[in-house]
C-alpha positions in Angstrom: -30.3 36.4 38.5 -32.5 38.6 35.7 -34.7 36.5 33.6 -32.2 37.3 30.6 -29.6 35.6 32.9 -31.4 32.5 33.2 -32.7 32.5 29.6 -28.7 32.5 29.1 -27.5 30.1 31.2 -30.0 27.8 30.6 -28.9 27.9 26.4 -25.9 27.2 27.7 -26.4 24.2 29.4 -28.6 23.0 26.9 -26.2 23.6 23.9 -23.3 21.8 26.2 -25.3 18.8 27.2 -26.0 18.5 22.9 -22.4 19.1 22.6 -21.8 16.3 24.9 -24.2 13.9 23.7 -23.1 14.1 20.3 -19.1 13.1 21.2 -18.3 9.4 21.1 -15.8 8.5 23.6 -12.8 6.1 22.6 -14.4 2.8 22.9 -17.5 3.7 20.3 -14.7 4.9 17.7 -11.9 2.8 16.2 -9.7 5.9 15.8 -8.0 4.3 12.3 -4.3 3.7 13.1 -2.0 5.3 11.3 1.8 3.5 10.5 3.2 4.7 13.4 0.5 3.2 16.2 0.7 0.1 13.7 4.1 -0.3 14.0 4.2 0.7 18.2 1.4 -2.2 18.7 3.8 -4.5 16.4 6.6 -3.8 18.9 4.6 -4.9 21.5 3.9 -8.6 19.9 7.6 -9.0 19.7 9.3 -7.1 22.0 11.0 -8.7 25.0 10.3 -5.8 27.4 6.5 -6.7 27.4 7.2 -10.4 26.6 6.4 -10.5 23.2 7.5 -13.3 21.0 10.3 -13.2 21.0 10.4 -13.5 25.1 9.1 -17.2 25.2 11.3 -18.3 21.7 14.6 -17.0 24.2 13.5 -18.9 26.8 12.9 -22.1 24.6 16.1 -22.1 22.9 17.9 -22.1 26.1 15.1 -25.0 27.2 15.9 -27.2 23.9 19.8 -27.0 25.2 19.3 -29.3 27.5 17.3 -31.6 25.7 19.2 -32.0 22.9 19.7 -35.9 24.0 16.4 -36.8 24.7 15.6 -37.6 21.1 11.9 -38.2 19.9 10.7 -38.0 24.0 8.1 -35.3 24.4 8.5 -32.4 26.5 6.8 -29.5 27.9 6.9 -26.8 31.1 5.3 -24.0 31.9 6.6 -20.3 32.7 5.7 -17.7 35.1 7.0 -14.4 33.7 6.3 -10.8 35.4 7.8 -7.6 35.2 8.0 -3.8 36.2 9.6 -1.3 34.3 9.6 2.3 33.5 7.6 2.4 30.2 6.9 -1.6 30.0 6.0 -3.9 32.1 4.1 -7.7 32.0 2.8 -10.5 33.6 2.3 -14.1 31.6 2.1 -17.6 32.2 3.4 -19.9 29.1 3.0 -23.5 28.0 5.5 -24.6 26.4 6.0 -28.1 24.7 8.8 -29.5 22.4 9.8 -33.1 20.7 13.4 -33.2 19.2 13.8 -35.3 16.2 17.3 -36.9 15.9 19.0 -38.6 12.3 19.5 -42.5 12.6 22.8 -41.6 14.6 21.3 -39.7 17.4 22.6 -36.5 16.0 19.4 -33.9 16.9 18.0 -32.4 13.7 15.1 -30.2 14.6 12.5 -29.6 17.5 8.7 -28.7 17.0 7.6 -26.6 19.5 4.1 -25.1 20.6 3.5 -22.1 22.8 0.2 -21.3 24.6 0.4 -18.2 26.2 -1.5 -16.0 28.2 -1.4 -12.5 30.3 -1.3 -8.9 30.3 1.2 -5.7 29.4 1.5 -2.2 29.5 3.7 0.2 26.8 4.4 3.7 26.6 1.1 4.2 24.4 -0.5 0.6 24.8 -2.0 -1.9 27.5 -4.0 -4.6 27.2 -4.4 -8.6 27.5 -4.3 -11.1 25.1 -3.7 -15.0 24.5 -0.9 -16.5 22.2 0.1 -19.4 20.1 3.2 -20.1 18.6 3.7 -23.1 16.2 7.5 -23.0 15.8 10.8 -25.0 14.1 14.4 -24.4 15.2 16.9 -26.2 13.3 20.4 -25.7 13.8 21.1 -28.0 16.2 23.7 -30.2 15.9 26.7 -29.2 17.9 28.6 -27.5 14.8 26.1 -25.0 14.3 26.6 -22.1 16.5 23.2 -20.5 16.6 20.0 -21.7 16.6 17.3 -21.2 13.9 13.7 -20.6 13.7 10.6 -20.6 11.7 6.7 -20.3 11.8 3.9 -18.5 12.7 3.0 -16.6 16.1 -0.3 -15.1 16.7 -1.5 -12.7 19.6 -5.3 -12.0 20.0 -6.7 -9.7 22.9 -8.1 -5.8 23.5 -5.7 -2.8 23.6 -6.0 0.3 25.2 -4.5 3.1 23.6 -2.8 6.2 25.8 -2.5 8.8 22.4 -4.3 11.4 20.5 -7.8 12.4 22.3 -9.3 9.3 22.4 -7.6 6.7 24.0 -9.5 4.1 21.7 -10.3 0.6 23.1 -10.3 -1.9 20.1 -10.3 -5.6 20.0 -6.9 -6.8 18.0 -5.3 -9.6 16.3 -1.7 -9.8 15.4 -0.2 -12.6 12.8 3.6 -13.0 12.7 5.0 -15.4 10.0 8.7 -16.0 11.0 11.9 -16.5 8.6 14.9 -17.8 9.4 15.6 -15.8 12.8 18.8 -16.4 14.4 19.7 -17.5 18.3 23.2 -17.2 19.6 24.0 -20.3 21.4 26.4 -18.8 23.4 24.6 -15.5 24.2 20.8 -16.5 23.7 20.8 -13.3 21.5 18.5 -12.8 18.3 20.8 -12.1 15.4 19.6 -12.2 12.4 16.0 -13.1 10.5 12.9 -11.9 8.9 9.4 -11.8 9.2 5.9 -10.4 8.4 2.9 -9.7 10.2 -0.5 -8.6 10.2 -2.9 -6.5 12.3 -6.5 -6.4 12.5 -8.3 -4.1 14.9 -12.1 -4.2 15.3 -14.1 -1.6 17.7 -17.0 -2.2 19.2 -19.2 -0.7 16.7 -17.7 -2.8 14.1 -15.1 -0.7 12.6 -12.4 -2.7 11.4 -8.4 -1.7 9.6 -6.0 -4.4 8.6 -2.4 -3.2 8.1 0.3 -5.6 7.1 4.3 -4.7 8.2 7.3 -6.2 7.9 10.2 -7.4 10.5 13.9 -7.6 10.2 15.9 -8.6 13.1 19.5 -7.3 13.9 22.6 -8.5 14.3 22.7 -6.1 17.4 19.6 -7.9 18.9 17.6 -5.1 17.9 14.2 -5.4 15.2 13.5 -2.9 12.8 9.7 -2.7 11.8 8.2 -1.4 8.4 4.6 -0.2 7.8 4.2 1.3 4.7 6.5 4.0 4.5 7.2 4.4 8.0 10.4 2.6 10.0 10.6 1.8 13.7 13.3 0.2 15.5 13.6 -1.4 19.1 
């Protein structure tokens, strides 16, 4: 090698390792979530495929069927739930306690129910952990009413890993559902109908922080259609 060679390659390494230096990788930067990401990390908190909310409210509606005579005794269980899937998959254990409240003639009015959660999940374009607590009401069940329905609030708190763009940021997240009238068929344990809003907060590790607030509508088809801002998702 000449002396011009090595007075070249040597540049070149040194302009590379500034290059380098000077890129922060996807943990040091919240990369700021557009409506889209917003609304895929929504889907997530509620979806059953990565046993979202509305995975545990299922399972406690068909629970509160067969308590329905057990009026003002408390209850609770726990659940084991794991999955595999192309494009979703999870693995959570839930606490679950309940306490049906019945009118003066043993007819069941409404059940309180808490949810402690904890596990992992992986998406298309998300994994992470997190813990949950739901503070729920269903009402709706007396025998004439054919579906069950629920209020309250559901929050998810954990660290996502995102698989898009060119940074596959890491960012620590919170995620507030508020829950309106949302419908369970008693016949089918399918979601029906209902309404919601939620909010997200990511934080990276430097500190960077984006709230963005959506809005849920769930289908008669059992499917939920997500708003943020001016962008609509459905699953």
């Amino acid at each position: 090698m000449t002396f011009n060679q090595k007075i070249c390659s040597t540049f070149f390494l040194a302009t590379l390792f500034i290059f380098a230096s000077c890129r922060k990788s996807g943990e040091e930067i919240l990369a700021l979530l557009n409506d889209s990401e917003a609304a895929e990390i929504l889907e997530t908190a509620v979806s059953t495929k990565t046993a979202g909310f509305t995975a545990p409210t299922i399972d406690m509606a068909q629970i509160i069927d067969t308590y329905l005579n057990s009026c003002n005794v408390p209850g609770d269980t726990t659940l084991n739930k794991s999955k595999v899937a192309v494009g979703a998959s999870y693995n959570y254990t839930f606490n679950m306690d309940w306490l049906v409240t019945c009118s003066n003639l043993s007819v069941p009015q409404s059940a309180a129910v808490g949810i402690a959660g904890n596990g992992t999940f992986s998406s298309a374009h998300w994994n992470g952990s997190d813990v949950t607590t739901g503070d729920l009401v269903f009402t709706g069940l007396s025998p004439q009413e054919t579906a069950y329905i629920v209020n309250g609030s559901y929050e998810l708190e954990g660290d996502l890993t995102g698989n898009l763009r060119n940074t596959d940021p890491t960012l620590s997240c919170s995620t507030e559902l508020q829950i309106t009238n949302m419908t369970i068929s008693k016949t089918t344990y399918k979601i029906t109908g209902g309404s919601g809003t939620a909010k997200i907060t990511g934080s990276s590790s430097s500190g960077q922080q984006q709230t963005l607030n959506g809005l849920l509508t769930f289908n008669a088809d059992g499917t939920v259609t997500v708003k943020v801002n001016e962008h609509t998702h459905s699953f």
